[in-house]
PyMOL Python script that loads the backbone (N, CA, C, O; Angstrom):
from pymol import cmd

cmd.read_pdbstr("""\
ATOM      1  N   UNK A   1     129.009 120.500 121.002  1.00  0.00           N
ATOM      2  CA  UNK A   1     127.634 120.122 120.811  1.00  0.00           C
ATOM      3  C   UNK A   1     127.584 118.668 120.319  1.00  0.00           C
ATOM      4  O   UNK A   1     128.435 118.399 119.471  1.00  0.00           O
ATOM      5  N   UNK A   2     126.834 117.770 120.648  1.00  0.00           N
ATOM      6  CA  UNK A   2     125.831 116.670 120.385  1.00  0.00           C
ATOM      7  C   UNK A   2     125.466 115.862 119.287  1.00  0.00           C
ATOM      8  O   UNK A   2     126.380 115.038 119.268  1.00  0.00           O
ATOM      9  N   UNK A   3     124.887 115.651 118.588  1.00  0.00           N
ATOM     10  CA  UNK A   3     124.273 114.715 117.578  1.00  0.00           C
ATOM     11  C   UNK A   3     123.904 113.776 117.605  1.00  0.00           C
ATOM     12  O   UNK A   3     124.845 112.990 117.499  1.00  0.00           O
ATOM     13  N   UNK A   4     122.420 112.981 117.750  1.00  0.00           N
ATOM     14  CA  UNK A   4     122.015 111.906 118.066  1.00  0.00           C
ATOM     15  C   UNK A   4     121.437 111.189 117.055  1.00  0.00           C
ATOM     16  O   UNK A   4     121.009 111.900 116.146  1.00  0.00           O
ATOM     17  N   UNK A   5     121.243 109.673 116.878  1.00  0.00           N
ATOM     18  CA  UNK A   5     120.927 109.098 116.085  1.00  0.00           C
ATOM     19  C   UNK A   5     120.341 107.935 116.957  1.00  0.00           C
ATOM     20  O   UNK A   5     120.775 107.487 118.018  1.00  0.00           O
ATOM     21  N   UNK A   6     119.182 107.543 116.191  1.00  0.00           N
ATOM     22  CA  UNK A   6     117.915 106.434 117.029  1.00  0.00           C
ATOM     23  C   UNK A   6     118.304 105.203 115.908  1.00  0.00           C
ATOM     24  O   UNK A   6     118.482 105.321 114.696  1.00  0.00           O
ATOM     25  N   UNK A   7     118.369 104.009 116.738  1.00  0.00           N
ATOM     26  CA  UNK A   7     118.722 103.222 115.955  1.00  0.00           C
ATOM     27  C   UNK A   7     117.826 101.827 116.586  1.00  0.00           C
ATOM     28  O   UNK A   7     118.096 101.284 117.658  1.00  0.00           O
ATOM     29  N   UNK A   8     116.639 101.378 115.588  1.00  0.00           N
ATOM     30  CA  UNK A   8     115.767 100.338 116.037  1.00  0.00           C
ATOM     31  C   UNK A   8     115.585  99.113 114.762  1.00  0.00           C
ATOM     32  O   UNK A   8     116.328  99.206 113.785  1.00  0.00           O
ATOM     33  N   UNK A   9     114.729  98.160 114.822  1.00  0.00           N
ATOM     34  CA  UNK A   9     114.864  96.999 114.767  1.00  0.00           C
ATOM     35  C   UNK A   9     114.255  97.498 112.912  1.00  0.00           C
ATOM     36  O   UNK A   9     114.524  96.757 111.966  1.00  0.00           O
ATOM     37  N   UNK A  10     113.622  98.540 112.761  1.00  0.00           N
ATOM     38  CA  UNK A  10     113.027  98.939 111.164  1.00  0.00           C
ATOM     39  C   UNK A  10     114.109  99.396 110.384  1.00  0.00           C
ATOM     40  O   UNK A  10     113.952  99.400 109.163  1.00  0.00           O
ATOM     41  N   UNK A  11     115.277  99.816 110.906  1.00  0.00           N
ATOM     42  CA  UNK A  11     116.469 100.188 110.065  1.00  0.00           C
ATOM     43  C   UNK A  11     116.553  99.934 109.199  1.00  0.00           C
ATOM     44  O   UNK A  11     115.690  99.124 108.858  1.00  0.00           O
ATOM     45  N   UNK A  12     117.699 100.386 107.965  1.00  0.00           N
ATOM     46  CA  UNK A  12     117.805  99.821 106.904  1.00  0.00           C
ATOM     47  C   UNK A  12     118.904  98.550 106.725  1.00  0.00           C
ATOM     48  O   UNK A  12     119.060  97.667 105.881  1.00  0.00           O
ATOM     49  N   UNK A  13     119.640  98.972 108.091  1.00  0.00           N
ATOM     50  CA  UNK A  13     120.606  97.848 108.575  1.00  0.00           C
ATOM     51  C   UNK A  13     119.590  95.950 108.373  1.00  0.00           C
ATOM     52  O   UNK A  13     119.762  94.902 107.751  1.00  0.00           O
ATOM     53  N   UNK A  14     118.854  96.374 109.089  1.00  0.00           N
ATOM     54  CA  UNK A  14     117.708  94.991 109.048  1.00  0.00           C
ATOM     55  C   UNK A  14     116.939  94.650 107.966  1.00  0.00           C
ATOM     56  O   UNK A  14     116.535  93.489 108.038  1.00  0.00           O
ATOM     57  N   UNK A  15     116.628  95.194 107.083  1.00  0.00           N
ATOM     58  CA  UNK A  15     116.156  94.507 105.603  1.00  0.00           C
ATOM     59  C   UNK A  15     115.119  93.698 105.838  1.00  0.00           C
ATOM     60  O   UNK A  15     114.890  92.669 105.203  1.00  0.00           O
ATOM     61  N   UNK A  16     114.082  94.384 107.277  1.00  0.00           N
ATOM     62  CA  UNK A  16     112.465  93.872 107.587  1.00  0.00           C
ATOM     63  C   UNK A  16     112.938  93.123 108.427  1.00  0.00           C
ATOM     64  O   UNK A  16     112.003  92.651 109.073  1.00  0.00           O
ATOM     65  N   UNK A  17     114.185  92.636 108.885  1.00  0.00           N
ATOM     66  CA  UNK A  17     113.752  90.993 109.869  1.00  0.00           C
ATOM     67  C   UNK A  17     115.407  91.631 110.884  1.00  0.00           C
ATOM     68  O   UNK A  17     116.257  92.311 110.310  1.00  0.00           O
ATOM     69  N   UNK A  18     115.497  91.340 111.956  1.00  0.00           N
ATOM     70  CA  UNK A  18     116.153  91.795 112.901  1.00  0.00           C
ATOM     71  C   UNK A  18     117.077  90.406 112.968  1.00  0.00           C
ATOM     72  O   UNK A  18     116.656  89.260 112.812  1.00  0.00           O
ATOM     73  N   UNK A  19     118.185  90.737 113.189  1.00  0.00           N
ATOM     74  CA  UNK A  19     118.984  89.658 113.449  1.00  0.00           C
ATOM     75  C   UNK A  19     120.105  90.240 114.620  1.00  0.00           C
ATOM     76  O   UNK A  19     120.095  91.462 114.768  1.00  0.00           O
ATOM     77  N   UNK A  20     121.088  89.436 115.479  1.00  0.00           N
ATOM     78  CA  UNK A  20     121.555  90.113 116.481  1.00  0.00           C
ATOM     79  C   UNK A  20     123.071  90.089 115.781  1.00  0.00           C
ATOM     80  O   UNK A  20     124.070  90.692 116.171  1.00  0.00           O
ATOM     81  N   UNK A  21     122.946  89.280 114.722  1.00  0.00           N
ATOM     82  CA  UNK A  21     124.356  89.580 114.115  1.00  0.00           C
ATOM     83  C   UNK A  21     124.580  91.177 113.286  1.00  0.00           C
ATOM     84  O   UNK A  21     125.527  91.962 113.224  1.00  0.00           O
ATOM     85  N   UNK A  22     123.050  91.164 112.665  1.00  0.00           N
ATOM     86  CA  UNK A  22     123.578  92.513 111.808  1.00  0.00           C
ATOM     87  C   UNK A  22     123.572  93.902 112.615  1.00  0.00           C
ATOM     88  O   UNK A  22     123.791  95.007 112.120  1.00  0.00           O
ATOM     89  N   UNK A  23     123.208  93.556 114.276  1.00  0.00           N
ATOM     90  CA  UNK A  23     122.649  94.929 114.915  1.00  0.00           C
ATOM     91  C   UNK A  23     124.283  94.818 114.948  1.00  0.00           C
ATOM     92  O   UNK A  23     124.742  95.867 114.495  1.00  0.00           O
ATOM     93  N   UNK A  24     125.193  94.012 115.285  1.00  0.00           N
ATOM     94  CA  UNK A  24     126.539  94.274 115.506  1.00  0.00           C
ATOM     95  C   UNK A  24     127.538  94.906 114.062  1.00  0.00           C
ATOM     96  O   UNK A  24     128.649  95.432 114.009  1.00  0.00           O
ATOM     97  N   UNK A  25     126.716  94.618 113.217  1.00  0.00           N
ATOM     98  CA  UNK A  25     127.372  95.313 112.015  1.00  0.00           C
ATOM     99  C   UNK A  25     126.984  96.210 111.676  1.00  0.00           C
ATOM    100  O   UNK A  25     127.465  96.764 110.687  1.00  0.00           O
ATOM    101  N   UNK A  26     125.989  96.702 112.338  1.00  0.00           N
ATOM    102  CA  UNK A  26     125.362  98.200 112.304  1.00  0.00           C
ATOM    103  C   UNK A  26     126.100  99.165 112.808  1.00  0.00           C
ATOM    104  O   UNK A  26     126.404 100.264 112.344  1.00  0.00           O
ATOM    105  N   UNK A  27     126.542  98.283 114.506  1.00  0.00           N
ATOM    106  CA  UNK A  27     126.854  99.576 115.599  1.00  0.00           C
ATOM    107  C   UNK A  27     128.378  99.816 115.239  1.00  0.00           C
ATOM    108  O   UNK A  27     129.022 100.782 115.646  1.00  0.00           O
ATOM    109  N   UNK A  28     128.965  98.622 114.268  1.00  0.00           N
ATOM    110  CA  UNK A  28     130.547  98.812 114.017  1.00  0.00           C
ATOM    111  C   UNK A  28     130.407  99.822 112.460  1.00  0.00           C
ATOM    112  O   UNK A  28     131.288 100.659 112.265  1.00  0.00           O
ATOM    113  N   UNK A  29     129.783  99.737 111.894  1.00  0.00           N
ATOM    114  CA  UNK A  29     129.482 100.670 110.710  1.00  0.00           C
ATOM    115  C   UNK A  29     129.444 102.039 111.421  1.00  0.00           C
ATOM    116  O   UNK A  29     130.199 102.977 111.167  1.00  0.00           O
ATOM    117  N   UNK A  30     128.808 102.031 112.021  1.00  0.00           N
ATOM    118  CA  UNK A  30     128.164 103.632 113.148  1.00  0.00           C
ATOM    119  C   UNK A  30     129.502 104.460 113.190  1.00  0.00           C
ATOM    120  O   UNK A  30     129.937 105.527 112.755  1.00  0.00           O
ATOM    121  N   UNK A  31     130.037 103.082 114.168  1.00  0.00           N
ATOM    122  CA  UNK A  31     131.272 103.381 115.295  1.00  0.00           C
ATOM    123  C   UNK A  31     132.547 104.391 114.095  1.00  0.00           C
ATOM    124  O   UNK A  31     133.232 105.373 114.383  1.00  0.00           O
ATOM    125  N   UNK A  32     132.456 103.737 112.952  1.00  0.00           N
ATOM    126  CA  UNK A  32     133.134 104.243 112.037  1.00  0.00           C
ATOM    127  C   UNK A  32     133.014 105.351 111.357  1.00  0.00           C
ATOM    128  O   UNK A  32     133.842 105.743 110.535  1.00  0.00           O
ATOM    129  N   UNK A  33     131.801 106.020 111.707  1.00  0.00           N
ATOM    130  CA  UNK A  33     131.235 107.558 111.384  1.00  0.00           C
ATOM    131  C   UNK A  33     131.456 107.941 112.829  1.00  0.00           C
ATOM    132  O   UNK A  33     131.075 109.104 112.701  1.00  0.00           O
ATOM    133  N   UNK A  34     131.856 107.830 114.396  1.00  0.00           N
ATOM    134  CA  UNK A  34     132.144 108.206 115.477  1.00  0.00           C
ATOM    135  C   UNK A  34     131.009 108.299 115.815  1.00  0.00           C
ATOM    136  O   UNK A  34     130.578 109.200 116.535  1.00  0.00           O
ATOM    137  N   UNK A  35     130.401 107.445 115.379  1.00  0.00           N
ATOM    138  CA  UNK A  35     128.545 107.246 116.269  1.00  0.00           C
ATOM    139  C   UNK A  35     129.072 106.076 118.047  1.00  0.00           C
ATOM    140  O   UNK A  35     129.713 105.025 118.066  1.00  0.00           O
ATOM    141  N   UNK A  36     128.378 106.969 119.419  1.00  0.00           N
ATOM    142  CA  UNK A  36     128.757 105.499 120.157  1.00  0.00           C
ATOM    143  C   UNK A  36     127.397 105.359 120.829  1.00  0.00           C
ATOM    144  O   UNK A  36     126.605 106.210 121.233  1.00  0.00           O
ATOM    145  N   UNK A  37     127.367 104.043 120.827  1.00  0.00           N
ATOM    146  CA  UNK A  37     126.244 103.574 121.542  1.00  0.00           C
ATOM    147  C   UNK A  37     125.703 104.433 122.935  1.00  0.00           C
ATOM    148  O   UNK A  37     126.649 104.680 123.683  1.00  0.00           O
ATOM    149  N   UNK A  38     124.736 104.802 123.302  1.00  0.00           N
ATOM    150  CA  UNK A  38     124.596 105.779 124.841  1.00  0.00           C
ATOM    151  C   UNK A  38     123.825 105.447 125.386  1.00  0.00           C
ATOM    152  O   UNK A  38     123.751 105.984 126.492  1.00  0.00           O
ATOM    153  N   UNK A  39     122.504 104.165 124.997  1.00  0.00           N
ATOM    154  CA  UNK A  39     121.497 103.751 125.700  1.00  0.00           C
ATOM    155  C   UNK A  39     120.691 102.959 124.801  1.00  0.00           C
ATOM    156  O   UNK A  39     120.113 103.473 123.844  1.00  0.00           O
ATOM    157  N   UNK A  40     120.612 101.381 125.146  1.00  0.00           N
ATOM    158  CA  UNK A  40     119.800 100.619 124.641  1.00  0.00           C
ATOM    159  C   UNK A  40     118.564 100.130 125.609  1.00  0.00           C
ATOM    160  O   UNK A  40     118.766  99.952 126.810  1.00  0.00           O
ATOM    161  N   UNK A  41     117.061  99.890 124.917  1.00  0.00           N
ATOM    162  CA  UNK A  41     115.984  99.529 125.760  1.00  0.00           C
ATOM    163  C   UNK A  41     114.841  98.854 124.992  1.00  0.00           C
ATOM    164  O   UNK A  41     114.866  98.911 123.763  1.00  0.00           O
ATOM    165  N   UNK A  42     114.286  98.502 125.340  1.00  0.00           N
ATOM    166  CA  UNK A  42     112.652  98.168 124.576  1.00  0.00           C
ATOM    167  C   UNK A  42     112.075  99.144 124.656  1.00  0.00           C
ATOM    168  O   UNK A  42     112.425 100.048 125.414  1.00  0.00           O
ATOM    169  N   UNK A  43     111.101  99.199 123.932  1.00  0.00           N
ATOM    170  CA  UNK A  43     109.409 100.266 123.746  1.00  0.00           C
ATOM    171  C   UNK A  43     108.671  98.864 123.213  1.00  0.00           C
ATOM    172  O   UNK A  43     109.076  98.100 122.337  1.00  0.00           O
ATOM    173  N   UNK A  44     107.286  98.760 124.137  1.00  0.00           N
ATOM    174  CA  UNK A  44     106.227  98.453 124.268  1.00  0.00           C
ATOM    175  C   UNK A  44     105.372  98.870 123.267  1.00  0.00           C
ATOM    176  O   UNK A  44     104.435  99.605 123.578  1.00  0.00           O
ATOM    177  N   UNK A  45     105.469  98.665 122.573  1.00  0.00           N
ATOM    178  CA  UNK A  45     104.621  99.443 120.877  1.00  0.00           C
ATOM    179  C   UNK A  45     102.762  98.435 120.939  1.00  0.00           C
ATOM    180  O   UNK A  45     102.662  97.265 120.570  1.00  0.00           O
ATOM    181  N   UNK A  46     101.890  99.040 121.330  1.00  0.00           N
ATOM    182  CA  UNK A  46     100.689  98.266 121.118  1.00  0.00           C
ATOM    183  C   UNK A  46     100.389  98.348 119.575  1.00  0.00           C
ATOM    184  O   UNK A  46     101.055  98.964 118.743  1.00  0.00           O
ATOM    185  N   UNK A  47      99.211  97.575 119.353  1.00  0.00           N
ATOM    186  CA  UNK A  47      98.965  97.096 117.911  1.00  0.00           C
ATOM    187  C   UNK A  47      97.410  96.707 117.592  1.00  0.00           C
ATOM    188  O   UNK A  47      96.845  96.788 118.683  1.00  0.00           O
ATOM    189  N   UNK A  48      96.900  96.500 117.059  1.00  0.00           N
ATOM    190  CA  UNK A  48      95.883  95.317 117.057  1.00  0.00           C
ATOM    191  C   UNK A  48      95.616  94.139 117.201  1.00  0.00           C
ATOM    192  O   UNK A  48      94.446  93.864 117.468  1.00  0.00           O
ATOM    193  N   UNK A  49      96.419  93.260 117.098  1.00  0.00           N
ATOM    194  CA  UNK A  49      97.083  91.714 117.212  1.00  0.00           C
ATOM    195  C   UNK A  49      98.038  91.855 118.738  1.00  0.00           C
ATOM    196  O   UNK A  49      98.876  91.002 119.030  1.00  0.00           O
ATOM    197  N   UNK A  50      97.712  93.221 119.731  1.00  0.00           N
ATOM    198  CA  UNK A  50      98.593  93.325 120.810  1.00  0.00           C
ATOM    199  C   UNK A  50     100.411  93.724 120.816  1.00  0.00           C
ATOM    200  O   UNK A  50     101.399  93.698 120.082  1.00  0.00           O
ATOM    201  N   UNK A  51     100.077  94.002 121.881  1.00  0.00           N
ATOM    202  CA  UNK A  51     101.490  94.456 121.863  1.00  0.00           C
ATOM    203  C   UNK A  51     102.870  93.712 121.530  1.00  0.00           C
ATOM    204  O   UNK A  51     102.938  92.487 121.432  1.00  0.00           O
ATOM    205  N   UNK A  52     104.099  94.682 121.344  1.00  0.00           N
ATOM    206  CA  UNK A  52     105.166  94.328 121.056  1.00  0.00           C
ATOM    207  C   UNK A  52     106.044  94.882 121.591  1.00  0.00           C
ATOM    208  O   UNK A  52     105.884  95.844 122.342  1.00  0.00           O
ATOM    209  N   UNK A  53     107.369  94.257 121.231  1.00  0.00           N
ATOM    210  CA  UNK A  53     108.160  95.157 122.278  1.00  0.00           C
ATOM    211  C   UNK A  53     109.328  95.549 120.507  1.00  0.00           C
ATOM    212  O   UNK A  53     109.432  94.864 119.489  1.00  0.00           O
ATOM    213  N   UNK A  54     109.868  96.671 120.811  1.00  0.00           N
ATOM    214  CA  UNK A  54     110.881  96.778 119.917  1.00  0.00           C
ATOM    215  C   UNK A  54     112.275  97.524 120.214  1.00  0.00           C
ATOM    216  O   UNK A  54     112.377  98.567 120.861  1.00  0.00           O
ATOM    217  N   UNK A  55     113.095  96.965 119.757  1.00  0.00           N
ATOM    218  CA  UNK A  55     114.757  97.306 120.657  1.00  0.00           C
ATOM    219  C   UNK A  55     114.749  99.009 119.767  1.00  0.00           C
ATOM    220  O   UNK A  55     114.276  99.421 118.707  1.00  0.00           O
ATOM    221  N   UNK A  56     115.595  99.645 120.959  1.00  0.00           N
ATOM    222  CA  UNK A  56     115.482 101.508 120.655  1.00  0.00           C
ATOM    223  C   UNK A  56     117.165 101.263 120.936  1.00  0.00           C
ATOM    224  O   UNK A  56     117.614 100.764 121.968  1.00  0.00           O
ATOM    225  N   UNK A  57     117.743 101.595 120.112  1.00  0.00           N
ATOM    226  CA  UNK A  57     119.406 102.424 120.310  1.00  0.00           C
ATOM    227  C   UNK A  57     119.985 103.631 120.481  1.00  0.00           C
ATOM    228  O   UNK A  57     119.575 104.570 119.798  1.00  0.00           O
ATOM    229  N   UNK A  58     120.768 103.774 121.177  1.00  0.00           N
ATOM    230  CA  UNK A  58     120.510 106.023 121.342  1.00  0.00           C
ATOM    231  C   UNK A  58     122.131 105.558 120.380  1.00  0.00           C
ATOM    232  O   UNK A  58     122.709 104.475 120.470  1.00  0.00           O
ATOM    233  N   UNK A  59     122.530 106.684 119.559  1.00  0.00           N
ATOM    234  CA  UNK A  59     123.773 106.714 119.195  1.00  0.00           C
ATOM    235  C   UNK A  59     124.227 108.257 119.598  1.00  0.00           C
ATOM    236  O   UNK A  59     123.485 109.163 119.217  1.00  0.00           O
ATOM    237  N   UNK A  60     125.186 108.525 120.206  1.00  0.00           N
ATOM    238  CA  UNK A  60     125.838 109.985 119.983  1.00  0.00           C
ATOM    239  C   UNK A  60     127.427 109.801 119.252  1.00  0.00           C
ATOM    240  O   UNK A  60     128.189 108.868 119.001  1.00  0.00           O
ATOM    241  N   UNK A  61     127.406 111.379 119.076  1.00  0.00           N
ATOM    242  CA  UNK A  61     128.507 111.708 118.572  1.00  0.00           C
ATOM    243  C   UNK A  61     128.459 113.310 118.332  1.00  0.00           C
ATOM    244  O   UNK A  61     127.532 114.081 118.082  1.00  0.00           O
ATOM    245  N   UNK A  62     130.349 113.541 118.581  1.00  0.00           N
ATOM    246  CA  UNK A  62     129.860 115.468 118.508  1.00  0.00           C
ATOM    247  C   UNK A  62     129.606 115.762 117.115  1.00  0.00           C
ATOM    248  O   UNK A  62     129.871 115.083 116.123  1.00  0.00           O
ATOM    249  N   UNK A  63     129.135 116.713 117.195  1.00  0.00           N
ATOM    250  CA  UNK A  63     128.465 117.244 116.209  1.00  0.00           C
ATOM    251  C   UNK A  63     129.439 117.872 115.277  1.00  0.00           C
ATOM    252  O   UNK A  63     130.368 118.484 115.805  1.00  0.00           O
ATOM    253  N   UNK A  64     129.355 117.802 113.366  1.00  0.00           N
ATOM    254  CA  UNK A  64     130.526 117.803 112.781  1.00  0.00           C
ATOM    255  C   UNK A  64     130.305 119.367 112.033  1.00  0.00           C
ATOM    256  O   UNK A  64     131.193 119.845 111.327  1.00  0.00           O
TER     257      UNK A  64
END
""", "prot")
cmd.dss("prot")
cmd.show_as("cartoon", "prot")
cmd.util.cbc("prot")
cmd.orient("prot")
């Protein structure tokens, strides 16, 4: 069996502000609990001030 984990730009990895260095110290932190990356994408998130886009991470790993 499975285990999934969503991994986006509000994390606690990001500390409010997204950087492309810390998403890489995220997914190597992950990688070290046997989390692996399975699908990265945007979501189109609308707003009042209009839309946005925000990065979505799939993580799996079997289930412990």
């Amino acid at each position: 069996m499975k285990e999934y984990k969503i991994l986006t730009q509000k994390d606690r990895f990001f500390a409010g502000k997204f950087d492309p260095e810390k998403l890489e110290s995220a997914i190597n932190s992950y990688a070290t609990e046997g989390w692996e990356v399975k699908a990265a994408t945007t979501a189109n998130i609308p707003s009042f001030t209009g839309a946005r886009e925000e990065m979505i991470i799939v993580l799996e790993r079997d289930k412990k």
